[in-house]
Biotite code that builds the C-alpha atoms (Angstrom):
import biotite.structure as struc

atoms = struc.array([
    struc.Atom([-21.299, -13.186, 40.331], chain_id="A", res_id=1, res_name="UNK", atom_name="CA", element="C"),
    struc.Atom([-24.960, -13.788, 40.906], chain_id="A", res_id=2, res_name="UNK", atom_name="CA", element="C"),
    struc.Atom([-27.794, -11.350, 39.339], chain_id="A", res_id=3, res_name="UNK", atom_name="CA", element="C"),
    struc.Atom([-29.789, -9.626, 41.286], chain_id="A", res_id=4, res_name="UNK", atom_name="CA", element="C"),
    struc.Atom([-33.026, -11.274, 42.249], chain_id="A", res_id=5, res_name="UNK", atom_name="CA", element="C"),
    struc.Atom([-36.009, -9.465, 41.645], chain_id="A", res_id=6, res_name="UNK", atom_name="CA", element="C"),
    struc.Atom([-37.065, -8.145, 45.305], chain_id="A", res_id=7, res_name="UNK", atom_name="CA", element="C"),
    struc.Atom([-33.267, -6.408, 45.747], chain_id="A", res_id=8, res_name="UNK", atom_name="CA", element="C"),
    struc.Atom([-33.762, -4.993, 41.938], chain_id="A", res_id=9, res_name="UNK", atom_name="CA", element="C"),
    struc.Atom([-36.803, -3.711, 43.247], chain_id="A", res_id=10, res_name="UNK", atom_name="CA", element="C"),
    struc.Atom([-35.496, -2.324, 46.529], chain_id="A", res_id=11, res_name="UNK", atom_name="CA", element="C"),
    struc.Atom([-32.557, -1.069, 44.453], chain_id="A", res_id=12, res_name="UNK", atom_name="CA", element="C"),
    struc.Atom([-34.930, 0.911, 42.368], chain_id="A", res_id=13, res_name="UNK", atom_name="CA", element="C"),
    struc.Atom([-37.836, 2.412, 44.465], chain_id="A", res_id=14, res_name="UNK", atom_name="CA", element="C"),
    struc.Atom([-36.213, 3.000, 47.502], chain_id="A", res_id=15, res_name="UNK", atom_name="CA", element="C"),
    struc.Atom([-32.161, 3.756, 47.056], chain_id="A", res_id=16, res_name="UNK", atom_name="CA", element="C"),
    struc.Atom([-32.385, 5.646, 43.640], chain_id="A", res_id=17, res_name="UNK", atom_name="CA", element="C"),
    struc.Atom([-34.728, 8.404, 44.075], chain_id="A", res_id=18, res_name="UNK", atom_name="CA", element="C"),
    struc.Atom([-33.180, 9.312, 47.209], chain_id="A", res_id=19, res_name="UNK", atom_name="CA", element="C"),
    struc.Atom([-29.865, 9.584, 45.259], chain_id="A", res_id=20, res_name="UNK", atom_name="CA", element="C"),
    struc.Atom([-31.184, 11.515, 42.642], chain_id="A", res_id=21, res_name="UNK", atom_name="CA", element="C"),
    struc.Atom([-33.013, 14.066, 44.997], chain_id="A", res_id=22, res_name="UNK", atom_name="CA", element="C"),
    struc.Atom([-29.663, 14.355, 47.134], chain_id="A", res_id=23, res_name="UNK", atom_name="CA", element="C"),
    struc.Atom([-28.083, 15.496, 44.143], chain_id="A", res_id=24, res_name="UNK", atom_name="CA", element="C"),
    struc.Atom([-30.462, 18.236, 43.415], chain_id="A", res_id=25, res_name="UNK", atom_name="CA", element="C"),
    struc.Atom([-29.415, 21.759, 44.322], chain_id="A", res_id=26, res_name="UNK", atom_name="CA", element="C"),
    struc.Atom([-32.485, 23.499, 46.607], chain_id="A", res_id=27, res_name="UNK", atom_name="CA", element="C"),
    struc.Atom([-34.525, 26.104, 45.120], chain_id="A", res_id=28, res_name="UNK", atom_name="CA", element="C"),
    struc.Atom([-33.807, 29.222, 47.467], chain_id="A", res_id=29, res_name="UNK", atom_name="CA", element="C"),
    struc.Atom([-34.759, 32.324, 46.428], chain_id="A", res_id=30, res_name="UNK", atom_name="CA", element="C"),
    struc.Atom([-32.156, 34.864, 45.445], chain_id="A", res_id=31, res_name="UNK", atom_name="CA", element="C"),
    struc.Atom([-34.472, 37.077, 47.417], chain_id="A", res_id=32, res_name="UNK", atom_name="CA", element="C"),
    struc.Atom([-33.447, 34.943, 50.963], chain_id="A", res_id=33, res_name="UNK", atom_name="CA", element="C"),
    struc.Atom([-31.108, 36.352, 53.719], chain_id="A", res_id=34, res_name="UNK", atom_name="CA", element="C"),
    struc.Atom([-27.370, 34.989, 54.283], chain_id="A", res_id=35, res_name="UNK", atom_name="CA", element="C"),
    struc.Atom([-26.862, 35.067, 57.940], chain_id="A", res_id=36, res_name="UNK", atom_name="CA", element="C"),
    struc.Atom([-26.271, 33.380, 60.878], chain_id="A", res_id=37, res_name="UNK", atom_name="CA", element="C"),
    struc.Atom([-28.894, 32.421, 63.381], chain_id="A", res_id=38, res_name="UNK", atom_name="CA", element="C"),
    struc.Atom([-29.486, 30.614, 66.461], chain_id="A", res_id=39, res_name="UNK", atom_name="CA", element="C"),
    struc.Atom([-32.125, 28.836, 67.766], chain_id="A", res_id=40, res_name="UNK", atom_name="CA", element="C"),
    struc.Atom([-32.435, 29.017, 71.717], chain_id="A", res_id=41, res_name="UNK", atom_name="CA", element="C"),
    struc.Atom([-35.492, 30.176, 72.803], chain_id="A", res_id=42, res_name="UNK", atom_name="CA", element="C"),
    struc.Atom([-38.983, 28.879, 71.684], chain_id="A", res_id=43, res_name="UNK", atom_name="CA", element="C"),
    struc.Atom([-40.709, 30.848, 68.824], chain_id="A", res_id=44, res_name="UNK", atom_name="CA", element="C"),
    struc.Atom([-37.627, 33.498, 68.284], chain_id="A", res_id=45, res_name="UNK", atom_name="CA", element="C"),
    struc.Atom([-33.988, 33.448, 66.475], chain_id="A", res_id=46, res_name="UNK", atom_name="CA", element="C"),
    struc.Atom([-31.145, 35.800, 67.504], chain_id="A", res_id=47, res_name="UNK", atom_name="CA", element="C"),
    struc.Atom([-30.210, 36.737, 63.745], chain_id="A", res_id=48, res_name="UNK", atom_name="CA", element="C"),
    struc.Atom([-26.732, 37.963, 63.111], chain_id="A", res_id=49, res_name="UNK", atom_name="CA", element="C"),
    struc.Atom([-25.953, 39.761, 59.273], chain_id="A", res_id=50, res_name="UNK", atom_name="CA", element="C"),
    struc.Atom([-27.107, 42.048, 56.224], chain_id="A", res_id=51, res_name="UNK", atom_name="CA", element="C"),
    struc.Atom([-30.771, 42.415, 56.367], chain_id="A", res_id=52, res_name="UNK", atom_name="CA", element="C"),
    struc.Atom([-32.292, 44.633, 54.001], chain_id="A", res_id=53, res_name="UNK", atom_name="CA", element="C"),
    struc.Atom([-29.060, 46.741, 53.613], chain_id="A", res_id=54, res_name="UNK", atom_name="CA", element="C"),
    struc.Atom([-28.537, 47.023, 57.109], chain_id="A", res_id=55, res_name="UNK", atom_name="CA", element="C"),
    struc.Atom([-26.050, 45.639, 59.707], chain_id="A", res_id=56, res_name="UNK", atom_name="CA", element="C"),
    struc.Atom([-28.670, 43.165, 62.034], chain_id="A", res_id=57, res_name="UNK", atom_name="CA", element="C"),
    struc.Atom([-27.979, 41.764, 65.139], chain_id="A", res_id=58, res_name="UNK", atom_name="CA", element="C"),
    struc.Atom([-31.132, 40.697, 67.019], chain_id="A", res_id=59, res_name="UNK", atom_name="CA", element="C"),
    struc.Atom([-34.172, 38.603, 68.212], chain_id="A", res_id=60, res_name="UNK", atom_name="CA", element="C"),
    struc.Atom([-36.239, 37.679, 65.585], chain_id="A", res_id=61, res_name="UNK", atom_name="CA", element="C"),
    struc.Atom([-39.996, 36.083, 66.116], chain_id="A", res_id=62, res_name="UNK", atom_name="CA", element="C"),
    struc.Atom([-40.888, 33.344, 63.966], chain_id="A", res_id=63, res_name="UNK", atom_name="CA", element="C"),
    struc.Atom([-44.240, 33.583, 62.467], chain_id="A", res_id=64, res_name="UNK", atom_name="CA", element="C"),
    struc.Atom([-47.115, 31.360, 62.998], chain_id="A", res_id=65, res_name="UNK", atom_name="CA", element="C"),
    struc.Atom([-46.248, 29.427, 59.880], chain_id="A", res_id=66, res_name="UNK", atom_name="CA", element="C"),
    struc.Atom([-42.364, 29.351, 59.736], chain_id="A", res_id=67, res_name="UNK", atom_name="CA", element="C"),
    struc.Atom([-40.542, 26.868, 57.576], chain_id="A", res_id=68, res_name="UNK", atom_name="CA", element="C"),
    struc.Atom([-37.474, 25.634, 58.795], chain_id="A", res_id=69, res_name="UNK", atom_name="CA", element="C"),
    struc.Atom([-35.814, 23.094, 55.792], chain_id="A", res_id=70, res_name="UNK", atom_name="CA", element="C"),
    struc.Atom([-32.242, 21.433, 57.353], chain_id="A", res_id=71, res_name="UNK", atom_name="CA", element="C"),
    struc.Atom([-30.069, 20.685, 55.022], chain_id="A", res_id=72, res_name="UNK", atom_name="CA", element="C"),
    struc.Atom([-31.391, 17.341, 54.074], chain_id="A", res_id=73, res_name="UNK", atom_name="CA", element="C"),
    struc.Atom([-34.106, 19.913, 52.755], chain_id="A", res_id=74, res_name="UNK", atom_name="CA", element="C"),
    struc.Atom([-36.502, 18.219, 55.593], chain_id="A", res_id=75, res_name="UNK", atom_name="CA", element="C"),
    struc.Atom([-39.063, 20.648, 57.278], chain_id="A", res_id=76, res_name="UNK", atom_name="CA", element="C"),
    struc.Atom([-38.145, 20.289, 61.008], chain_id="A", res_id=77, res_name="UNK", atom_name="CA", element="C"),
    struc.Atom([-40.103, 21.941, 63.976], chain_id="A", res_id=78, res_name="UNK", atom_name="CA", element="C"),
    struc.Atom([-38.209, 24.955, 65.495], chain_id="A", res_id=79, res_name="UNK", atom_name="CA", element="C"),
    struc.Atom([-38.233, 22.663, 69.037], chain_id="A", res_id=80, res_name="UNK", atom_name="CA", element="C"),
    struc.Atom([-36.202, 20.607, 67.139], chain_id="A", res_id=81, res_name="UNK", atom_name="CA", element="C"),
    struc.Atom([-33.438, 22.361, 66.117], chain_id="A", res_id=82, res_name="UNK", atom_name="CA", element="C"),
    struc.Atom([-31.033, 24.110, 68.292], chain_id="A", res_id=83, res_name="UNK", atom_name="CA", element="C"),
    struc.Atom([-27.396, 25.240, 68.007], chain_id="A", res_id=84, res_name="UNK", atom_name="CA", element="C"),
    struc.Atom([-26.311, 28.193, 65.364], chain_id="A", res_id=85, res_name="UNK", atom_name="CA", element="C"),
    struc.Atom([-26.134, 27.831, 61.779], chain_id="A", res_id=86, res_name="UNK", atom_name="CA", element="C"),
    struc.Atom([-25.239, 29.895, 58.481], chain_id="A", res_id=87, res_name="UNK", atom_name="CA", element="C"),
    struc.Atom([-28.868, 30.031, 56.601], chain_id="A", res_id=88, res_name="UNK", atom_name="CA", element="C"),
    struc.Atom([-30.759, 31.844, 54.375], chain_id="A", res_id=89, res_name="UNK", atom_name="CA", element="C"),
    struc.Atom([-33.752, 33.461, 55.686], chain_id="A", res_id=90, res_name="UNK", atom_name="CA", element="C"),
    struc.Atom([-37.206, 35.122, 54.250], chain_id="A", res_id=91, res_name="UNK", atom_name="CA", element="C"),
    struc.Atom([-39.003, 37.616, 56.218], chain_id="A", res_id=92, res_name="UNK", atom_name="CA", element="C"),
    struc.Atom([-42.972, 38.254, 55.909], chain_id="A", res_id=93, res_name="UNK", atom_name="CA", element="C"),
    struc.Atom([-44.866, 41.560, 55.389], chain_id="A", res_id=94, res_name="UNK", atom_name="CA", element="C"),
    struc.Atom([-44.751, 41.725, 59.741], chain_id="A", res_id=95, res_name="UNK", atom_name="CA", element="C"),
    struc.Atom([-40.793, 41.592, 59.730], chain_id="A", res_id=96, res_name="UNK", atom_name="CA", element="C"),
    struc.Atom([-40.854, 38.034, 61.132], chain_id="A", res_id=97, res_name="UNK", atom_name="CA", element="C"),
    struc.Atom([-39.216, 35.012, 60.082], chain_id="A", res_id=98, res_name="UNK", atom_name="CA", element="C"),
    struc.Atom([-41.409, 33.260, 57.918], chain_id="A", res_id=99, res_name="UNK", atom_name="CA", element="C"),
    struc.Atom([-39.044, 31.085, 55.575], chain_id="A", res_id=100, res_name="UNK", atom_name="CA", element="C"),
    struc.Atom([-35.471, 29.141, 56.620], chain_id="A", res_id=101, res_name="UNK", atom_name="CA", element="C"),
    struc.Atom([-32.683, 26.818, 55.197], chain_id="A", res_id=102, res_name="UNK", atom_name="CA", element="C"),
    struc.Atom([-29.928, 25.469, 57.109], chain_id="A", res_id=103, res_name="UNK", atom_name="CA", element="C"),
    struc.Atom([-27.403, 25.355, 54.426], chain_id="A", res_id=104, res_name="UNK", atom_name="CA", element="C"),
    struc.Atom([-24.712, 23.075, 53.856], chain_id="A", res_id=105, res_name="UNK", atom_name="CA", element="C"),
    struc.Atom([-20.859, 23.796, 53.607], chain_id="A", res_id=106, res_name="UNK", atom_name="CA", element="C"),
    struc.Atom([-21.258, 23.466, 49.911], chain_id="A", res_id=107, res_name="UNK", atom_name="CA", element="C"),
    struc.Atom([-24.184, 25.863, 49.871], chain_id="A", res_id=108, res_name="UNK", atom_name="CA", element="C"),
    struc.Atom([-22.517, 28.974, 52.019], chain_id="A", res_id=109, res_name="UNK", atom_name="CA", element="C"),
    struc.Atom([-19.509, 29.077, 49.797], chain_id="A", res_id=110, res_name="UNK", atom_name="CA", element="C"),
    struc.Atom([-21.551, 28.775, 46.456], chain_id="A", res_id=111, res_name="UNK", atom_name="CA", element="C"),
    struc.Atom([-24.029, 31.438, 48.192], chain_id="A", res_id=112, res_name="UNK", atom_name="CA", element="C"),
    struc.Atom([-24.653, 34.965, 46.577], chain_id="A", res_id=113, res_name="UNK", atom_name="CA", element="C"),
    struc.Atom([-22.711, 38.029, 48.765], chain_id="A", res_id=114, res_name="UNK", atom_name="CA", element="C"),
    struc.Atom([-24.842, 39.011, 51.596], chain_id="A", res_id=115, res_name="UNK", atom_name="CA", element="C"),
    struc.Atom([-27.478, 41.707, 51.137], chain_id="A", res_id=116, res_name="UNK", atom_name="CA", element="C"),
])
């Protein structure tokens, strides 16, 4: 077997490794986030679906100005970029809009805290 020349040790350790290492870190969402389900169909709102503050929700949420949507690659994406419905945890700011979001994985909706 032949070593490892010194470009693909490099490549090997700046670019595949950290990426590894951050995969296999869990997310820091707060305890204080939303489980529910929400879609994304119409530009700058979310139909939300689940427990919000104690209560049975089912409707249109806005987004606020400065809404943070993390997939769950943990990547910021742009609301008109994601579509479709997903199981996520969601913070709300002082105007009842949604101000926070993470798309969470299979892994993170069976590990996640009972909804509120």
């Amino acid at each position: 077997m032949r070593p490892l020349s010194l470009p693909a040790l490099l490549f090997l350790v700046l670019g595949v490794l950290p990426g590894l290492v951050s995969a296999a870190l869990p997310r820091n969402i707060p305890e204080a986030a939303f489980l529910v389900k929400m879609a994304f169909a119409q530009p700058g709102k979310v139909q939300v679906k689940g427990k919000v503050n104690g209560k049975d929700v089912e409707a249109v949420l806005l987004l606020s100005p400065g809404a943070q949507i993390r997939d769950i690659h943990n990547r910021i994406v742009l609301p008109s970029h994601i579509g479709g419905e997903y199981i996520v945890r969601m913070l709300l700011d002082n105007n009842g809009q949604v101000h926070r979001v993470w798309v969470l994985t299979p892994q993170e909706v069976a590990a996640s805290a009972p909804t509120r």
